[in-house]
C-alpha positions in Angstrom: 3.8 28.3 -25.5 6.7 27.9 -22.9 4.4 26.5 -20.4 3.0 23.9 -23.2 6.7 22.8 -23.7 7.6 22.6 -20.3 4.5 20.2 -19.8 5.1 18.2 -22.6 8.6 17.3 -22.0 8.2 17.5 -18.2 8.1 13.5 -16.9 5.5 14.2 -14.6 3.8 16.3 -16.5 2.5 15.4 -19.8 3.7 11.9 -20.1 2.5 10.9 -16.6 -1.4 12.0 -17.7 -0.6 10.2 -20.8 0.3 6.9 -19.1 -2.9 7.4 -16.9 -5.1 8.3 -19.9 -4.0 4.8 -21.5 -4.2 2.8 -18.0 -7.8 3.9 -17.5 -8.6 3.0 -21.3 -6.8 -0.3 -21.0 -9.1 -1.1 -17.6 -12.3 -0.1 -19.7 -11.7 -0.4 -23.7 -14.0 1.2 -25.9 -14.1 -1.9 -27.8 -12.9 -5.0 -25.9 -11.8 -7.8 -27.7 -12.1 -11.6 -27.4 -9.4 -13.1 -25.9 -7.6 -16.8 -27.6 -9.8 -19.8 -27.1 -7.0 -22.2 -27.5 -4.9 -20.9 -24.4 -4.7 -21.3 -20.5 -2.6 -20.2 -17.3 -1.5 -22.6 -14.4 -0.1 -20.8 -11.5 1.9 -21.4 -8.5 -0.5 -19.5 -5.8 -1.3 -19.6 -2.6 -3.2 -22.6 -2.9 -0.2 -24.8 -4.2 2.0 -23.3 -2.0 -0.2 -24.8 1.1 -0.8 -27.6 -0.9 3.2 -28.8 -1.9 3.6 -27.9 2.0 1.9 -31.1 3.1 2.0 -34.6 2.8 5.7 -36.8 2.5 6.7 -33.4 -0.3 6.9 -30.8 2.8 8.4 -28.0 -0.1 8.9 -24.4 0.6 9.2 -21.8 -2.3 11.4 -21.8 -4.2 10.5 -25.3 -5.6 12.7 -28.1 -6.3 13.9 -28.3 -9.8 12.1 -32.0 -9.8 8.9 -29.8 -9.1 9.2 -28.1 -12.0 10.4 -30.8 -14.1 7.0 -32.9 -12.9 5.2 -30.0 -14.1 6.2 -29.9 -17.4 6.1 -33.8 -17.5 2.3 -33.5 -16.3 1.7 -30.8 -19.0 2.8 -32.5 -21.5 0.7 -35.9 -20.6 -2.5 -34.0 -20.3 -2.1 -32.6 -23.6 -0.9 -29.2 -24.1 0.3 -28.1 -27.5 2.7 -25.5 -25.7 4.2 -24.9 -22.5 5.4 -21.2 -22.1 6.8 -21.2 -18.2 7.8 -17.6 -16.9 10.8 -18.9 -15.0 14.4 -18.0 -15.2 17.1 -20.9 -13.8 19.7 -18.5 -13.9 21.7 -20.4 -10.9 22.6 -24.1 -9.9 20.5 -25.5 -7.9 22.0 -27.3 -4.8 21.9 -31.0 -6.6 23.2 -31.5 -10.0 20.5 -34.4 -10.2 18.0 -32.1 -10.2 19.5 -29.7 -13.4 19.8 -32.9 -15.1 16.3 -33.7 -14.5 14.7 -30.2 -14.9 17.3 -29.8 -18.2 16.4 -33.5 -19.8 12.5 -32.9 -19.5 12.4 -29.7 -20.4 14.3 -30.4 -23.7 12.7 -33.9 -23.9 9.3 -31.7 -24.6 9.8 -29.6 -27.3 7.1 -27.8 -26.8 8.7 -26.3 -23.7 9.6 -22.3 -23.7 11.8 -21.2 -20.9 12.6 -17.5 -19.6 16.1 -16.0 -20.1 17.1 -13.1 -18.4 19.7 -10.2 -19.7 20.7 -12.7 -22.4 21.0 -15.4 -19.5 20.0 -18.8 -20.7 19.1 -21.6 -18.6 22.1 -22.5 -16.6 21.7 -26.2 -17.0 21.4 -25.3 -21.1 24.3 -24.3 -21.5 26.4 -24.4 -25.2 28.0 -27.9 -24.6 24.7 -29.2 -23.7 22.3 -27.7 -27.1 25.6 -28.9 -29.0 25.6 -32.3 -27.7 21.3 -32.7 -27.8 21.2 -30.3 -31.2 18.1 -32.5 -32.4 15.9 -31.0 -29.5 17.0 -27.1 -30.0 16.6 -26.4 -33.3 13.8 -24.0 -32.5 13.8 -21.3 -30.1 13.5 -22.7 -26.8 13.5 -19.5 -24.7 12.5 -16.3 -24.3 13.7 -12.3 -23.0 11.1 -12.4 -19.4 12.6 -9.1 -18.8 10.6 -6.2 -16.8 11.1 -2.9 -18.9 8.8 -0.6 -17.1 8.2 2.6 -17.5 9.8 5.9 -15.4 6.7 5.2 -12.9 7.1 1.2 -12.8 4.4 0.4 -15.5 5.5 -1.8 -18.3 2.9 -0.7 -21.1 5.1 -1.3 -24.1 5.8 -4.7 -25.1 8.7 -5.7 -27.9 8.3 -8.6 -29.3 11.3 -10.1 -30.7 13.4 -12.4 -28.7 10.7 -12.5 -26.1 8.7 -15.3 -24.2 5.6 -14.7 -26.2 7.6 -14.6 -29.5 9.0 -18.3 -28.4 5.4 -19.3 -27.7 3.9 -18.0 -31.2 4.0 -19.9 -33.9 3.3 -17.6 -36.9 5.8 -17.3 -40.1 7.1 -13.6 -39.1 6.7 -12.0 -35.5 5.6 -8.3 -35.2 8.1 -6.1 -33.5 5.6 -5.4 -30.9 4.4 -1.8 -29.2 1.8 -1.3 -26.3 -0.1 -4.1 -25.1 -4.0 -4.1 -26.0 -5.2 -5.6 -22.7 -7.7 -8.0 -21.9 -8.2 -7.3 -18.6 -6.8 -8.4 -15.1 -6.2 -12.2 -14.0 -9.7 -12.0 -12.7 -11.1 -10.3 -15.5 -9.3 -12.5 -18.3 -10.9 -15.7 -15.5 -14.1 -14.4 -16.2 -13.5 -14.5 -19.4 -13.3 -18.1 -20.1 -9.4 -18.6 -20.0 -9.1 -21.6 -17.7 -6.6 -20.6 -14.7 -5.6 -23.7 -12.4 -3.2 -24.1 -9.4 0.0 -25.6 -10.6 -0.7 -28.3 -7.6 -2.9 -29.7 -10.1 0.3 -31.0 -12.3 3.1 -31.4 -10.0 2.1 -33.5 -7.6 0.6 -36.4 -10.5 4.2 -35.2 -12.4 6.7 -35.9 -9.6 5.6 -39.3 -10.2 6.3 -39.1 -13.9 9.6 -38.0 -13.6 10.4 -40.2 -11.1 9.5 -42.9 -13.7 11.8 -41.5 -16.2 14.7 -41.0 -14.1 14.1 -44.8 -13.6 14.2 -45.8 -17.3 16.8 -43.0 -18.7 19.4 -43.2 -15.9 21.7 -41.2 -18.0 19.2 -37.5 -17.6 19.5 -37.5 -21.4 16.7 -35.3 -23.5 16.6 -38.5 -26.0 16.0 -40.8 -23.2 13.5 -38.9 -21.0 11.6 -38.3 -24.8 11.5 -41.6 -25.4 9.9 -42.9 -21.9 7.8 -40.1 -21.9 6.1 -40.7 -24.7 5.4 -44.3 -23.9 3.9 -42.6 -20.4 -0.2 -42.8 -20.4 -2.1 -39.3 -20.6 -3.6 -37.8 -17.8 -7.0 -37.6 -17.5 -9.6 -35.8 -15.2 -10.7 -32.1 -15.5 -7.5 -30.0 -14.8 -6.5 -32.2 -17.7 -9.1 -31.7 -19.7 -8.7 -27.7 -19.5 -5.3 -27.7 -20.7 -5.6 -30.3 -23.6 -5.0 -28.5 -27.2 -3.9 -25.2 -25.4 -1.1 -23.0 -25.4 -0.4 -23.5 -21.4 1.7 -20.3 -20.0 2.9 -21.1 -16.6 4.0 -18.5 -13.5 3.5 -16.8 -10.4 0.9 -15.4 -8.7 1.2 -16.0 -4.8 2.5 -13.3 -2.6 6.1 -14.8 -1.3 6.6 -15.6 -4.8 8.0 -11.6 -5.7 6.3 -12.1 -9.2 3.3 -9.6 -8.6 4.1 -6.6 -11.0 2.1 -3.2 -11.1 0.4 -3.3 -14.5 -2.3 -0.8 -16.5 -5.1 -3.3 -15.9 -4.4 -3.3 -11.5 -1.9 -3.3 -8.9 -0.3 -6.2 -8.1 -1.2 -8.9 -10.8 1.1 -12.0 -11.6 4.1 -11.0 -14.4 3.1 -13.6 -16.3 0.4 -11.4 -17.5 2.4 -9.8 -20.0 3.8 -12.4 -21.6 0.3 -14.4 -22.1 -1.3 -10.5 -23.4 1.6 -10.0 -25.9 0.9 -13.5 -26.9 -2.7 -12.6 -27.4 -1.4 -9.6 -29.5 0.8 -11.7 -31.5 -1.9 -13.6 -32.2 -4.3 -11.2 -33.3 -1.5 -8.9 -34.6 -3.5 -6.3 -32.3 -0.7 -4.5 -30.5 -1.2 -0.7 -30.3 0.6 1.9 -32.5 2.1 4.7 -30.4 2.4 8.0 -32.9 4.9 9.7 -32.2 5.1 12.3 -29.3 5.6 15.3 -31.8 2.0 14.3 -33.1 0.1 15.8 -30.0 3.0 18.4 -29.4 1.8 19.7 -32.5 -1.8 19.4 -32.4 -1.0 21.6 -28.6 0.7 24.3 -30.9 -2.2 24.4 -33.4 -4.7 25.0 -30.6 -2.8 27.3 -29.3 -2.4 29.6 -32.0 -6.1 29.2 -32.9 -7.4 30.1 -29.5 -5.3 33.3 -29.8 -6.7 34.0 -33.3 -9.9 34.1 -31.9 -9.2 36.4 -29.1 -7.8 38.5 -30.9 -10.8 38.6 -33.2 -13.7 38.4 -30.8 -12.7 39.9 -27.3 -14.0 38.0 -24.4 -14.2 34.8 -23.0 -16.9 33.1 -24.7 -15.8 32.1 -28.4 -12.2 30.9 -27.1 -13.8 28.9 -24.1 -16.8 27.1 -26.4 -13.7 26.3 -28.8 -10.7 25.3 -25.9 -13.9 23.1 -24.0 -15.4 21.8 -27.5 -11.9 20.8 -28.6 -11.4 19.1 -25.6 -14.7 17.3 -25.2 -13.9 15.8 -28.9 -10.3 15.4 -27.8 -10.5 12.9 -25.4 -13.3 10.6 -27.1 -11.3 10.7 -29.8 -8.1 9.4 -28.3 -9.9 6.7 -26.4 -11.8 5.1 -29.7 -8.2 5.5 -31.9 -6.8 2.7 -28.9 -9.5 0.5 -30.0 -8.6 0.9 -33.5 -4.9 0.2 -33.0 -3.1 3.6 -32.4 -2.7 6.2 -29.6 -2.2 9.8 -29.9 -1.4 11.0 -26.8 -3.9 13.6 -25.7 -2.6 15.5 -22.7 -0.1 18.1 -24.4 -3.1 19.5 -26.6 -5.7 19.3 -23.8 -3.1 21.2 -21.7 -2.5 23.7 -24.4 -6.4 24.2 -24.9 -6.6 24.5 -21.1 -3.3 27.0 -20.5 -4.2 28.9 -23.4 -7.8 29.4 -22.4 -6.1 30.9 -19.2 -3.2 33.5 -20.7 -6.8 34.7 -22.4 -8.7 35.4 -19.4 -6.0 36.6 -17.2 -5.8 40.4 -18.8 -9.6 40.9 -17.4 -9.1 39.1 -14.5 -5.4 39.1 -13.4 -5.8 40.7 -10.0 -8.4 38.3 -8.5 -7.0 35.8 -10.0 -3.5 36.5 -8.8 -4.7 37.1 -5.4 -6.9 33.0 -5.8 -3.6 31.5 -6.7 -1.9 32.8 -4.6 -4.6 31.9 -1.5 -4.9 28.3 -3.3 -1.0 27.7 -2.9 -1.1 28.6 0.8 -3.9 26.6 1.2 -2.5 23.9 0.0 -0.4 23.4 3.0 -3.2 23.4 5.2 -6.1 20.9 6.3 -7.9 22.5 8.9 -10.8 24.5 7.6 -9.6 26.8 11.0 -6.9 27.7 9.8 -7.6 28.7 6.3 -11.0 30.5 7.7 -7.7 32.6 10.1 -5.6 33.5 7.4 -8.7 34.7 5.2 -9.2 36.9 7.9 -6.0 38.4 8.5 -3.4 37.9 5.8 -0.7 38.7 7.7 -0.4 35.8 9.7 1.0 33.7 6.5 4.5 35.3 8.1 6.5 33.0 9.6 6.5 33.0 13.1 4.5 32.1 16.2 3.0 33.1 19.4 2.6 32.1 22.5 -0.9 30.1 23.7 -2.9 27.9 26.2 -4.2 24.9 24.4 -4.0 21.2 25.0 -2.2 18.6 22.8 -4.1 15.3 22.0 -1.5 12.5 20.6 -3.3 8.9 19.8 -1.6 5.7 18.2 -3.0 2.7 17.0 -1.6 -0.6 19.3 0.1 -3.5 17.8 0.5 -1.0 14.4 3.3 -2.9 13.1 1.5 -6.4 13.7 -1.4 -5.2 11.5 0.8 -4.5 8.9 2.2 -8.1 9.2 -0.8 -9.8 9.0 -3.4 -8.1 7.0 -2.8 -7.6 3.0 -1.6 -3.8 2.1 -5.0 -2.5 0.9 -7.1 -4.1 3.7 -4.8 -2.4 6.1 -5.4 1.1 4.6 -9.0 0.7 4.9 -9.0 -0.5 8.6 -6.6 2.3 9.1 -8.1 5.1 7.3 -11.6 4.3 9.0 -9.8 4.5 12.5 -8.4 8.0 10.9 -11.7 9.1 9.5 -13.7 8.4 12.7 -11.2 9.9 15.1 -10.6 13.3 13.1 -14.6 13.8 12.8 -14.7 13.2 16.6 -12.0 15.9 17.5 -13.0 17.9 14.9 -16.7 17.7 16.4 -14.9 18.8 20.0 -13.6 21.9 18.4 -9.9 20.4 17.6 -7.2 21.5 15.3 -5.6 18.2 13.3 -2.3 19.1 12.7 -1.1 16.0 11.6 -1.1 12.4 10.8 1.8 10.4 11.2 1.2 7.0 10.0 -1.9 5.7 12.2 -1.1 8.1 15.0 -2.9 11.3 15.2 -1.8 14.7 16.8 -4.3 17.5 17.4 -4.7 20.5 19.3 -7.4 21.8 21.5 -7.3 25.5 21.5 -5.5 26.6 18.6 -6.2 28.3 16.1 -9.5 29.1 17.8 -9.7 30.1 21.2 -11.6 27.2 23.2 -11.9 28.3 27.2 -12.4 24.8 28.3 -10.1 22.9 26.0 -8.4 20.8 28.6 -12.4 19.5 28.6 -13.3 19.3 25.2 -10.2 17.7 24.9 -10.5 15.0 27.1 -14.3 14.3 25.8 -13.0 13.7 22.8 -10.0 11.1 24.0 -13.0 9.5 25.8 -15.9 9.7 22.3 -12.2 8.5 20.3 -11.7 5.4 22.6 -15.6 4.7 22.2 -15.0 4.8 18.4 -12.8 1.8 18.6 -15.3 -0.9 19.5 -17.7 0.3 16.4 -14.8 -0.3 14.0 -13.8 -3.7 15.8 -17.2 -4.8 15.1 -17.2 -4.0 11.5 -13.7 -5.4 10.9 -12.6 -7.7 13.5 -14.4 -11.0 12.2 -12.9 -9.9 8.2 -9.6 -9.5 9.1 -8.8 -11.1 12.5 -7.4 -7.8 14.1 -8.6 -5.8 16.9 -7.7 -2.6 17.1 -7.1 -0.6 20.4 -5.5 2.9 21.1 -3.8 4.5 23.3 -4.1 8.6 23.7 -1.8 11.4 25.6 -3.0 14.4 26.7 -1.3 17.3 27.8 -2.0 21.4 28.8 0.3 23.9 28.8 2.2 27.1 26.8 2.7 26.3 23.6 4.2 27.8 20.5 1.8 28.7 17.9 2.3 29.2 14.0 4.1 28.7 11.0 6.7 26.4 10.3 8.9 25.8 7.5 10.1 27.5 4.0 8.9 30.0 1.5 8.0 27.0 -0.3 6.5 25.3 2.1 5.2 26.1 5.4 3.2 23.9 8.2 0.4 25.7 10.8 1.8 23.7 14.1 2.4 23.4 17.6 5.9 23.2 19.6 7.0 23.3 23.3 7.5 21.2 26.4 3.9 20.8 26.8 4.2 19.0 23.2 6.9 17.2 23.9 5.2 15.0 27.0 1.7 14.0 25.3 3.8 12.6 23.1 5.5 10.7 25.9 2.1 10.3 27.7 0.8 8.6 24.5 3.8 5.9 25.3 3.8 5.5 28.8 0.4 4.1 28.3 2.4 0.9 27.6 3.9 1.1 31.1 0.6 1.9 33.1 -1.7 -0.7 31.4 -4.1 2.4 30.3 -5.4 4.3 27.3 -5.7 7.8 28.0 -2.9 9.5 30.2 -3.0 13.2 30.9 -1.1 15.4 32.0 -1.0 17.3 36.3 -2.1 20.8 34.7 -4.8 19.0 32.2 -6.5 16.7 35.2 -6.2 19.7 37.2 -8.4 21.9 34.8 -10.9 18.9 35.0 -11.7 18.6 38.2 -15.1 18.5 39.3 -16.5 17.7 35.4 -13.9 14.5 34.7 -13.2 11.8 37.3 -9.1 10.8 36.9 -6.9 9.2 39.0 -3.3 9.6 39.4 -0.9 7.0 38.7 2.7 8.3 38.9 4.9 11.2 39.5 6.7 10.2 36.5 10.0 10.9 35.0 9.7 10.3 30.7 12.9 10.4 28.8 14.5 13.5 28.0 13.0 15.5 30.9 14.8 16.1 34.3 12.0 17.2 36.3 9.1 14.4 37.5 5.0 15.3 36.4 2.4 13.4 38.0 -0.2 12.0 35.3 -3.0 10.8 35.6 -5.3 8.3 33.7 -8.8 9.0 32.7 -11.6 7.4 33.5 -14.8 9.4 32.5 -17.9 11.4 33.4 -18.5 11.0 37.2 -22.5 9.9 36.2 -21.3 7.4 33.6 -18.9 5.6 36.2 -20.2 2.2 37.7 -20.2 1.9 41.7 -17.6 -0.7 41.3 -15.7 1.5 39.7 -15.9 4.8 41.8 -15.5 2.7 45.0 -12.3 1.6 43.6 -11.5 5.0 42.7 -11.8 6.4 45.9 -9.7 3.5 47.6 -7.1 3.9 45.3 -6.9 7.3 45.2 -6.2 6.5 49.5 -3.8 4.0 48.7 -2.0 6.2 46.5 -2.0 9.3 48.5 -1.0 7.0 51.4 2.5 5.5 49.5 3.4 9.1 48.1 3.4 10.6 52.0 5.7 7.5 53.0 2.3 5.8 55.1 3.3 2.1 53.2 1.4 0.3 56.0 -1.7 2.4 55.2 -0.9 2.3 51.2 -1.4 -1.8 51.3 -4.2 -2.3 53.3 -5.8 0.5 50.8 -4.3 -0.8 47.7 -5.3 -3.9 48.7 -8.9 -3.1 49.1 -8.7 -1.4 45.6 -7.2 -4.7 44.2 -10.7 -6.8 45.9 -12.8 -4.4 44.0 -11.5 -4.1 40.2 -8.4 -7.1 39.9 -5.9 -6.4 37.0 -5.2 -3.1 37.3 -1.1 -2.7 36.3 -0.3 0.6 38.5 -2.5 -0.4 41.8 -0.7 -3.9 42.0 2.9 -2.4 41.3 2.0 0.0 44.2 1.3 -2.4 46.6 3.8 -4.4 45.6 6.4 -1.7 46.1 4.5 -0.3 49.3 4.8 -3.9 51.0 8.8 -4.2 50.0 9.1 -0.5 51.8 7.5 -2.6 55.0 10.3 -4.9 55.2 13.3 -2.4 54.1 12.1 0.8 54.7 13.4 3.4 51.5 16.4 5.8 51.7 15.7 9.6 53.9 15.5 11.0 50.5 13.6 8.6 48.7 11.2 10.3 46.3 7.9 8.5 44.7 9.4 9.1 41.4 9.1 6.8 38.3 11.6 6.6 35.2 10.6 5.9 31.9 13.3 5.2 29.7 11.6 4.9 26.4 9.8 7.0 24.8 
């Protein structure tokens, strides 16, 4: 029974299941119901963002206060019984001309429900200005817009009073509120038949308006801008026509407008959301009854105690598991029809108790084995590389911490331009494109016999060698860097045109000694690699930026390749952090699969470069040169011949060495 109170009162425990029982219910009702006919939303998106940006109005979010003002003007002349805007002018705006305007026509149409904030009113309604225009405020004008999520950032519960939807409702007594009963996302609730227009629709036709009534009420007084107002002709034309006779609540939904809220119907949707739902609710009086917490804790205890009962009475598994899996089964169905009915008993504490009882029952006959699973199940969990777990199956006693020393070669690969994706493509597009470059290049190196340590972001590390011996992996590991770059143009093709980003990627190889094992806590422990050799294909991975390649390896990996893998050297190199210079090398491929161009170039370059390494400049250029006439472009043959021809006319120190310095990493 611990264990069932511990879940219960544990925030990620039973109340987080809870909260996703009710979120998946809310997405898909057992019963959904109809939503208002006699309401709409008009939004600032994307769309009226682009739109207000052109033309003589040339505004950037936030809007004007006249913007604002034209919309509720517009509103108003096309008809709308209400106008509920989820806004909160909690600060001057740089004009007082424009809180005079935004406060007179606001007031002017009494219809209008503003947002307050932390008991916040309007700034340009303040007490001197309801006492001097009393006539216009002597119903509630605004309304709490305040976020009260939950512990993980979901606002599920909604109360009522003194809130935005409250304002907007206009029945005799308003329900204190509880959890919403959803109608569905904003594309959902569009499908639905609530009309949804751009906001563009109304300012632009309401600037006009208000610039009228400044005209005629000079003064920015409520009584005046009422008076011209109404004397103002009504709009006409479809956007009109969709908002006539409706309860109109107006908001956010475009990105650079920070109103997109995580909700139990999707990630992401405008706030106003909430507001028009608990409207909906108020409406219907349909909010949802949440019993009381105690409710399921005690239907978990009752369980409980039966399943023991039984047990006790018929030894064995099979009467308390067709009871703990029948109450379940009944459980859950049950919960998700009571939301539809107006109430929800929270089902994860009994569930849990059917569940953890079921368990303390069979763990008598089965406590060894089963000891010995969690136990394996709990290491594994640290682990992702079926390798690894097929090791320590073997030989137990290699969960120690602790390493080794082996031969293996270390494959690092990172996305280019990573942080420029991020900036242009939309958060879940990005993970896609990402975790198909991801899902692509593991398969390949897992294909090649590679251990995937780890993913850090979009870059990959893996290791050729470890935990299984591999003879050749300097090969496999360089067939794979090859097969991974391959991979690239596949994915470019299937989302380049969608999202207007082509990927590329750039891979460091390197062979060596390297530290093998575990890593970490008692608590926690990581199967991984460490060492020099580690250290510089992670700077190899980076210097590709300097070299104008894609796959650098290191002297000790394109020495193990010789003869199966063409490479060429580029560099003795000096990365940061390291005293001592390495030559790498860049890989070009199988020696069959390389073009004529491309091995005559090889073999010129590869003179060129031997050439300016032994001090021969005059040599290094003429070669270098001939390497340049046969592939153009390439980043380390024209800074060699650069640097060679420079040598001509002032020859380098007696103890110049051809050594490069990188000082990034």
């Amino acid at each position: 029974m611990g264990l069932v109170l511990a879940f219960h009162f544990a925030p990620f425990g039973g109340r987080a299941l809870d909260r996703a029982f009710f979120d998946a219910a809310s997405r898909q009702p057992f019963r959904p119901t109809p939503v208002p006919e006699d309401s709409a939303l008009v939004l600032v998106d994307e769309s009226t963002l682009q739109e207000m940006s052109r033309g003589v109005n040339h505004m950037r979010w936030p809007f004007p206060r006249a913007a604002f003002a034209g919309l509720i003007a517009a509103l108003d002349r096309a008809g709308a019984k209400k106008i509920v805007m989820d806004f909160d002018f909690l600060e001057h705006s740089e004009s007082e001309e424009q809180d005079l305007l935004l406060a007179a026509t606001a007031a002017a149409v009494r219809g209008t429900v503003l947002g307050r904030t932390n008991r916040r009113e309007p700034v340009f309604w303040d007490p001197p200005y309801r006492r001097a225009h009393a006539a216009f405020f002597e119903q509630a004008r605004t309304g709490n817009t305040d976020y009260l999520p939950d512990d993980d950032g979901i606002m599920r519960a909604y109360p009522a009073s003194g809130s935005l939807a409250a304002a907007a409702f206009t029945g005799p007594t308003v329900p204190p509120g509880g959890l919403l009963r959803w109608h569905g996302n904003l594309h959902q609730i569009r499908n639905q038949g609530v009309p949804t227009l751009p906001a563009a629709h109304f300012i632009l036709p309401g600037l006009a308006i208000v610039d009228r009534l400044s005209q005629q009420a000079p003064d920015y007084s409520p009584e005046g801008f009422a008076k011209a107002l109404s004397a103002e002709p009504a709009l006409t034309g479809a956007a009109a026509d969709r908002v006539r006779g409706r309860t109109v609540f107006v908001g956010t939904s475009a990105t650079g407008t920070y109103d997109l809220k995580d909700l139990p119907v999707g990630k992401l949707e405008p706030g106003l959301l909430l507001h028009w739902t608990a409207w909906t609710n108020l409406v219907a009086n349909d909010f949802i009854w949440n019993l009381p917490r105690w409710y399921s804790l005690l239907a978990g205890g009752f369980i409980a105690g039966g399943l023991l009962l039984l047990a006790g009475r018929w030894p064995g598994l099979t009467v308390p598991a067709v009871v703990a899996l029948g109450f379940v089964v009944v459980l859950l169905p049950a919960a998700y029809a009571g939301l539809s009915a107006g109430w929800f008993f929270q089902p994860a504490t009994p569930a849990a108790a059917a569940m953890v009882t079921l368990l303390g029952v069979s763990a008598e006959s089965f406590w060894t084995e089963r000891a010995r699973k969690r136990e394996m199940q709990a290491l594994f969990g640290a682990y992702v590389d079926p390798g690894v777990v097929a090791q320590f199956v073997r030989n137990p006693d290699s969960i120690q911490l602790g390493g080794e020393w082996r031969e293996a070669t270390v494959f690092f690969s990172d996305l280019v331009g990573f942080t420029d994706l991020s900036e242009k493509l939309p958060a879940k597009q990005m993970f896609e494109v990402v975790n198909a470059y991801l899902e692509e290049t593991s398969v390949c190196l897992l294909n090649h016999g590679a251990y995937v340590d780890k993913y850090i972001g979009d870059a990959v590390m893996a290791v050729f060698g470890v935990p299984n011996q591999l003879p050749d992996h300097a090969i496999a590991a360089c067939r794979a860097a090859l097969e991974a770059q391959g991979l690239i143009a596949g994915i470019n093709a299937r989302y380049a045109a969608a999202t207007g980003v082509t990927l590329k990627v750039r891979i460091g190889l390197n062979s060596g000694d390297l530290l093998v094992g575990n890593v970490g806590s008692s608590r926690k422990k990581s199967y991984t690699v460490m060492g020099d050799a580690v250290n510089l294909a992670s700077r190899l991975e980076g210097a590709n930026k300097a070299f104008g390649t894609g796959i650098l390896i290191g002297d000790e990996t394109a020495r193990r390749v010789q003869g199966v893998l063409v490479t060429r050297p580029l560099a003795r190199l000096r990365v940061k952090g390291k005293k001592q210079a390495v030559e790498v090398h860049a890989l070009l491929g199988e020696s069959e699969k390389l073009s004529p161009a491309q091995r005559d170039f090889t073999a010129a370059y590869r003179a060129g470069y031997a050439a300016y390494v032994d001090g021969k400049f005059l040599e290094a250029v003429e070669e270098l040169t001939r390497a340049e006439s046969i592939l153009p472009g390439d980043v380390t043959t024209a800074r060699l011949r650069e640097e060679s021809a420079g040598f001509l006319l002032d020859p380098p120190s007696a103890d110049w060495e051809p050594i490069l310095t990188l000082e990034s990493k």
